[in-house]
C-alpha positions in Angstrom: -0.9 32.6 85.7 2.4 32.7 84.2 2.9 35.1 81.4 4.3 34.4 78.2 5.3 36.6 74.8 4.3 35.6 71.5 4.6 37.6 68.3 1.5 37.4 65.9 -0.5 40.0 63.7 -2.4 42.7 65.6 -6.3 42.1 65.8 -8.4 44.6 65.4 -9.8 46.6 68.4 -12.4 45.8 70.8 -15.9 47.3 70.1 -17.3 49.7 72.2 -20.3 48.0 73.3 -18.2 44.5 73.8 -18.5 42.6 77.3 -15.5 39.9 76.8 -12.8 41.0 75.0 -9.9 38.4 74.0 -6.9 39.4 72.0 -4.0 37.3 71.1 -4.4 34.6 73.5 -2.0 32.0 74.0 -2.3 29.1 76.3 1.0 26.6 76.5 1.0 23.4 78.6 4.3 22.2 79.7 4.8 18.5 79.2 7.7 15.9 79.7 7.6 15.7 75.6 7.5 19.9 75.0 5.3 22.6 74.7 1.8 21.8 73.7 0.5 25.2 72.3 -2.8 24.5 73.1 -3.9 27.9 71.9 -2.4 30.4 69.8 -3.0 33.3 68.9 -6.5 33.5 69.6 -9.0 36.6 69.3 -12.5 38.0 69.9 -15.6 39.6 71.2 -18.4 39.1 72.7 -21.6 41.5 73.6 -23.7 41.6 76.8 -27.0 39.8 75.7 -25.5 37.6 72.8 -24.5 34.2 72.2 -20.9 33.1 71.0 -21.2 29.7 69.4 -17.4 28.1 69.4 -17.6 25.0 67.5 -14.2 22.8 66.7 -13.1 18.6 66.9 -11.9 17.5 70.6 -8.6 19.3 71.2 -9.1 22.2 69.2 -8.7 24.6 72.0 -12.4 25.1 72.8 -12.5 24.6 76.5 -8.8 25.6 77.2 -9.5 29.1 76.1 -12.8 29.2 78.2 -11.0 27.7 81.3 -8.4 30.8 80.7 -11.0 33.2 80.8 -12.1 32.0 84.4 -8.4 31.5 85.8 -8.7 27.7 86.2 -5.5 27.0 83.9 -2.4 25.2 87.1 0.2 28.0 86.9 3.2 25.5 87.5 2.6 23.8 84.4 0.9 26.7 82.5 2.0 29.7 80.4 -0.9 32.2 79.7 -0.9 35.3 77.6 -2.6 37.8 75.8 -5.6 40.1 77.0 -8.7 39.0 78.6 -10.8 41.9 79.8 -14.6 41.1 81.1 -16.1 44.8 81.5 -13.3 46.5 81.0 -11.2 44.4 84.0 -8.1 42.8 83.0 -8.2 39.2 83.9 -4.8 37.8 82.8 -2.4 37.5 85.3 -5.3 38.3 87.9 -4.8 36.9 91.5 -6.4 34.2 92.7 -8.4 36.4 95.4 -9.6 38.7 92.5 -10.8 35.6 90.3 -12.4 33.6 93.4 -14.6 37.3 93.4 -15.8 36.5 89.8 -16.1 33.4 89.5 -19.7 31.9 90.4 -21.1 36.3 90.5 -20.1 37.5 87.5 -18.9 34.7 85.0 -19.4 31.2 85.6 -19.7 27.9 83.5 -21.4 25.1 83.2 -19.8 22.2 82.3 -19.8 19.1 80.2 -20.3 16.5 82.7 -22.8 17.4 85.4 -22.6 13.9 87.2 -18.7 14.5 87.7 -19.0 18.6 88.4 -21.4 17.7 90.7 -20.2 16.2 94.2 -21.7 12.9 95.5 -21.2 13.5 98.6 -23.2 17.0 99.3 -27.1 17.5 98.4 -27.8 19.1 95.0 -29.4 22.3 96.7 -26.2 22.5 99.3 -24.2 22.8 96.2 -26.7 25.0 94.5 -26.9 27.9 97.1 -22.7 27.5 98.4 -21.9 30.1 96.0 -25.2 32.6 96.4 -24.1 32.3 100.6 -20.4 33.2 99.4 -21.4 36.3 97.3 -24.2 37.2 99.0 -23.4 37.2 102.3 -26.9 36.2 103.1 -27.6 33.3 105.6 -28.0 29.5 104.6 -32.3 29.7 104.4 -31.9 32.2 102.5 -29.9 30.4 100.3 -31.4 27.1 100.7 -34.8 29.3 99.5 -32.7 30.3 96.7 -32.0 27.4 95.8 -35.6 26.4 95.5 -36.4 29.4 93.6 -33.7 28.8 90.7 -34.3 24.9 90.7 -38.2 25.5 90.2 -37.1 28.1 87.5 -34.9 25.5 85.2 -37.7 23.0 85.3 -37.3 20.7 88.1 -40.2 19.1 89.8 -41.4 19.2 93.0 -38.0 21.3 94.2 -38.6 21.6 97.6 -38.2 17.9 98.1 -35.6 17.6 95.7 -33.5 20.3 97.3 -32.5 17.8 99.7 -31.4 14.9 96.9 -27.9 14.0 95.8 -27.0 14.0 92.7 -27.0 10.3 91.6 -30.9 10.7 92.3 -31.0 13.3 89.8 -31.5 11.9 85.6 -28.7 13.5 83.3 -30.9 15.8 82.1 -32.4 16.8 86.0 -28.4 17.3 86.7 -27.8 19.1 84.0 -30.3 21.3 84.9 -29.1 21.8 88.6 -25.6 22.8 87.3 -27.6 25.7 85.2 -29.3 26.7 88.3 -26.1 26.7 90.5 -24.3 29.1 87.3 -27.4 31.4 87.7 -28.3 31.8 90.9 -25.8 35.1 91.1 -27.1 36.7 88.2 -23.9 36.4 86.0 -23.0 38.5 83.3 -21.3 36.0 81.5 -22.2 32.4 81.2 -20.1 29.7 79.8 -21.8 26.4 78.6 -19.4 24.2 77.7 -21.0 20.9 75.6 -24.0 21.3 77.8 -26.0 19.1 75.6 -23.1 16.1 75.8 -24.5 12.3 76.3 -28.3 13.7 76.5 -31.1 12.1 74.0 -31.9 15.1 71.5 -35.2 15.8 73.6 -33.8 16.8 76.4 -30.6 18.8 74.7 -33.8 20.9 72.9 -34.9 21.5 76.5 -32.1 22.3 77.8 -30.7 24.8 74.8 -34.1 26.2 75.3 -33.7 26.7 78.8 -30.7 28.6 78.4 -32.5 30.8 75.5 -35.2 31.8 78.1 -32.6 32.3 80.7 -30.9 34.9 79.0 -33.6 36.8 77.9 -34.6 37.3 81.8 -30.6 38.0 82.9 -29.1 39.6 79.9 -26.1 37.3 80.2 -23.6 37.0 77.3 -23.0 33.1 76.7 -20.3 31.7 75.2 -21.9 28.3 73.2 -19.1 25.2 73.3 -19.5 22.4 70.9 -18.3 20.0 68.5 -21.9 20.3 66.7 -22.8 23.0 64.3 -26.6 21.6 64.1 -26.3 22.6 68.5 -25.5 26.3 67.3 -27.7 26.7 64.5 -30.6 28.3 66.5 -29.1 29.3 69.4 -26.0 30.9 68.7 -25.9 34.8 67.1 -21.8 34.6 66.1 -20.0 31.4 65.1 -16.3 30.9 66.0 -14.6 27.5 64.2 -11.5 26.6 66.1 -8.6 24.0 64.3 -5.7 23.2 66.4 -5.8 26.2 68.8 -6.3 29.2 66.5 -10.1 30.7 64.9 -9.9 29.7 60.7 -13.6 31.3 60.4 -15.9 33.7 61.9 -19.2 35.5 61.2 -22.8 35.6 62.6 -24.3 32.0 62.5 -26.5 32.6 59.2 -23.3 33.9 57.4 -21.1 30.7 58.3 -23.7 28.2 58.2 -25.1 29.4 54.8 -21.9 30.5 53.1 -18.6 28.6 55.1 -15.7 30.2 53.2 -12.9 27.3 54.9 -12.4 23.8 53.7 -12.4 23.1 57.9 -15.8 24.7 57.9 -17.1 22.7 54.6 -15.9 19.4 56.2 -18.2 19.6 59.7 -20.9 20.5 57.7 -20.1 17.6 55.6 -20.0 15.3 58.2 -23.8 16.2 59.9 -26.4 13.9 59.2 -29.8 15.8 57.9 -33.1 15.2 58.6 -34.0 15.2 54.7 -31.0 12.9 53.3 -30.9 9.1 52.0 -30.8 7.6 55.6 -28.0 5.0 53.1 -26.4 7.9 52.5 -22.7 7.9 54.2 -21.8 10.7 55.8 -18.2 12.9 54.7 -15.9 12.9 57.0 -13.3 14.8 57.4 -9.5 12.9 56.0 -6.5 12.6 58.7 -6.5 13.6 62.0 -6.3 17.1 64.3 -2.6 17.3 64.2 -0.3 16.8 67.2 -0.3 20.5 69.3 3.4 19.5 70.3 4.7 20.4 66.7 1.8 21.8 64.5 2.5 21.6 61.2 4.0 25.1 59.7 1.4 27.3 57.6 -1.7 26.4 57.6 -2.2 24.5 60.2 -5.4 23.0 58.3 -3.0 21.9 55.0 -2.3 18.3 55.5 -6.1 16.9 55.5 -6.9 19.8 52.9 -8.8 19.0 49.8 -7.8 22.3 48.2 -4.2 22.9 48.6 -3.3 22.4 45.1 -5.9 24.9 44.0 -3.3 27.8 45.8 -0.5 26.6 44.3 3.1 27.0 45.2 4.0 26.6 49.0 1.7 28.9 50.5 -0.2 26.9 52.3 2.8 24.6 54.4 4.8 27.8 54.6 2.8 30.8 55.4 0.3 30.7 58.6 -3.2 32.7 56.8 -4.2 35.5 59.0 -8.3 36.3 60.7 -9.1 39.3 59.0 -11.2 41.4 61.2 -15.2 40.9 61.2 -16.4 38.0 58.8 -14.0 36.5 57.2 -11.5 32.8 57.5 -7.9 32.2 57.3 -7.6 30.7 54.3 -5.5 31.1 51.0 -8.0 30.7 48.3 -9.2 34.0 47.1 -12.4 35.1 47.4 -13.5 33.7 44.3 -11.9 30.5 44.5 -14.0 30.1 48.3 -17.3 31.2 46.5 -16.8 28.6 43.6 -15.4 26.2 45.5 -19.1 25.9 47.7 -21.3 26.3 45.2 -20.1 23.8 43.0 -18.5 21.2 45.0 -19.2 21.3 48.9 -23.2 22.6 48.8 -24.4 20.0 46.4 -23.4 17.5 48.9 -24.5 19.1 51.2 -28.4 19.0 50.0 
């Protein structure tokens, strides 16, 4: 991966006890019409055992940062830099040869679309044991049993016959399945599940979040949580990360953001979430304007033109200086404390219900 500098505030230092360490990542795509700064400036940890919920709209960086972590990112059109260090090993600028080691053993992912991940023209358990054989080194029954093992242990039926299917005979939620028993079968440490739930009917997504719940109690993997869907997060997740146009506005454990959001980003996804104990007439809040365009992000806040709550900092704060993270629980935002505390109570968590 190509390196590049970037100037931006020091984040505070990695715990002790912390498995994935990020700091001051920035991802850049070169395009025909600029730089698209898909990522910037982008910090945090995560602990062996725990789950990282990173919630956001489409294009807020989610799955770019996650894709740097495992080295996926095309070099010739890429600029990558920062730390990334997964137990203690530095994986920026890593060779290919080191990251082909990791990937699949000790970090893997599972991702959105299992019918496309998946190849149609190998059987689901081929694919399945491929990367146990690789790590392993152990022979292709062994593998193919292996296979059985972890596809009986997601929750697929009958799986020494189905070993031998492809995946268009699988359901979505069978597939998805299979691609969590091809990201286990080494044992990783850390697990990426990026929208695992997408396009299933909310039985099956409670299944499958479940699954992964179980999962990591019996391998002590950390899991990083992708999603466009606080409501996925809510009882799965132990830390929240919200992402707007490539950087982290607010973070916390899930019961802190959830329960007390302190950004006007945060307050407009909960907005928009349909509950269970609403007026089904009832319209939903969305959020005003769009994501804005990652070629030329808009200066300051980057947050400031769909903002409800500019006016209430006054001056030109907000379109001319960028608010930092602060370290721990906290959100880049302008509005004091106070201002964020009033703000909820009065306004946004009425409407909320």
């Amino acid at each position: 991966m190509t390196t590049l500098t970037k100037e931006a505030a020091s984040p505070a230092p990695a715990d002790s006890g912390t498995f994935l360490s990020v700091r001051d990542l920035f991802v850049h795509f070169r395009t025909e019409d600029g730089i698209v700064k898909a990522v910037d400036g982008l910090s945090f940890d995560l602990k062996r055992g725990q789950t990282l919920g990173i919630v956001g709209e489409s294009g807020s960086g989610k799955s770019v940062t996650n894709l740097a972590v495992l080295g996926l990112h095309d070099p010739r059109n890429t600029e990558v830099s920062g730390e990334i260090i997964l137990d203690g090993q530095e994986l920026t600028g890593a060779t290919e040869r080191t990251m082909e080691k990791l990937r699949g053993n000790k970090v893997a992912m599972i991702f959105q679309d299992a019918l496309t991940a998946l190849s149609p023209y190998y059987t689901v358990g081929r694919q399945i044991a491929e990367p146990y054989r690789k790590h392993m080194g152990v022979s292709k029954r062994e593998a193919r049993q292996r296979a059985i093992e972890m596809l009986e242990k997601v929750g697929i039926p009958n799986p020494t016959l189905r070993v031998d299917d492809y995946p268009h005979q699988f359901s979505g939620g069978m597939r998805q399945r299979a691609m969590i028993a091809m990201s286990l079968i080494c044992n990783p440490d850390l697990l990426i599940a990026d929208e695992p739930t997408t396009a299933l009917d909310v039985t099956v997504q409670a299944q499958i979040l479940d699954l992964l719940k179980d999962l990591q109690q019996e391998f002590g993997s950390a899991i990083i949580l992708i999603t466009h869907d606080l409501g996925v997060v809510a009882n799965t997740a132990d830390d929240l990360l919200v992402m707007y146009a490539g950087r982290a506005v607010e973070r916390g454990t899930v019961r802190e953001v959830l329960q007390a959001p302190q950004h006007p980003y945060t307050w407009g996804l909960l907005g928009a979430m349909p509950r269970l104990a609403s007026d089904v007439t009832e319209p939903l809040i969305p959020i005003p304007g769009a994501p804005p365009s990652l070629l030329s992000p808009p200066p300051g806040c980057p947050f400031n033109p769909r903002c409800a709550f500019v006016h209430e900092v006054g001056g030109t704060r907000c379109t001319d200086t960028r608010p930092e993270l602060p370290a721990g629980r906290g959100a880049a935002c302008h509005l004091s404390a106070d201002q964020k505390l009033t703000f909820f109570t009065e306004q946004i968590k009425p409407r909320l219900g």
